[in-house]
N, C-alpha and C positions, 0 to 999 in steps of 0.2 A: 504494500500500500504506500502510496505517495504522501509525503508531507504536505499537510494543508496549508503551509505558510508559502509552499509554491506557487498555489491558485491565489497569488495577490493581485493577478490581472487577467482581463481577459481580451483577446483581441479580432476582431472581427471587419474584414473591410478595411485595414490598416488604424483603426480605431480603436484606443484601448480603453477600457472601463476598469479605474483602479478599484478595488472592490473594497479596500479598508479604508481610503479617504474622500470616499464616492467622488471622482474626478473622472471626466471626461478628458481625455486626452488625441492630439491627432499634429502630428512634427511637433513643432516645437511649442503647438499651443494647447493649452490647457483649462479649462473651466468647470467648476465646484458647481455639486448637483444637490437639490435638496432630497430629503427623502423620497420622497414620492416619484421625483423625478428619475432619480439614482433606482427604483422598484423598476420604474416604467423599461425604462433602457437594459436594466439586466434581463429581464424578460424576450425581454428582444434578442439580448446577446446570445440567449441559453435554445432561442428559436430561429437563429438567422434566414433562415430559405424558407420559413414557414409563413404564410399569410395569416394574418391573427386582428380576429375581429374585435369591436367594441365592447362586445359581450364577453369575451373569451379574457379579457385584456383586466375587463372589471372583477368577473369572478376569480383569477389571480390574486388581486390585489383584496378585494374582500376579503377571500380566504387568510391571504399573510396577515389580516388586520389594518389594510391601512383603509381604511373606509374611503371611495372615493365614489361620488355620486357620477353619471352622464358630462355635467357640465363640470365640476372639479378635475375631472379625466381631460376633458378639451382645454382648457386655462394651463393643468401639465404639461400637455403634447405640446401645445404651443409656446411656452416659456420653453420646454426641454429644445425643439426647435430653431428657438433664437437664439440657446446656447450652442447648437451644434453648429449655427454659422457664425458665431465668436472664433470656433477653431474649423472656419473654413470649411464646412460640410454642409451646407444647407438642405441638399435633398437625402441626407440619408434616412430619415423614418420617411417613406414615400405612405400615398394615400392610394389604397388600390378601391378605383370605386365600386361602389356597393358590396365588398366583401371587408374591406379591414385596411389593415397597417402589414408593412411591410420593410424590412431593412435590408 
């Protein structure tokens, strides 16, 4: 078994999510995630090729506890968003329509 101090990051699309200091990372730049945000995008990391809907996204997050309603969910997408074009990435959570989210 591997040492869990290994999985201190994870990296997907050239994009790293540090997992102890919830940072987004991409070259040289870097940007701090809030809770919810930092839930939202590891979700993502753990599903890369997977298209993952509204629903799917919420009951996640429910389940872990972070309570996040329909619209609390779209207010994160899109702060987490404007953080991924702080570090130069602006289309990586893409919108697949009428099914979901997509990285």
């Amino acid at each position: 078994m591997q040492d869990p101090i290994q999985y201190k990051e994870i990296k997907v699309k050239g994009i790293t999510l540090d997992l102890h200091l919830s940072i987004v990372k991409y070259g040289d730049k870097e940007v701090e995630l809030t809770r919810n945000e930092f839930h939202i995008l590891y979700y993502f990391f753990m599903n890369p090729d997977k298209i993952i809907s509204k629903e799917e996204l919420l009951d996640y997050l429910w389940n872990e506890k972070y309570y996040l309603d329909d619209n609390i969910l779209n207010v994160n997408l899109n702060r987490l968003r404007k953080k991924l074009e702080e570090i130069d990435q602006p289309n990586f959570i893409r919108n697949i329509r009428g099914k979901g989210y997509k990285i």
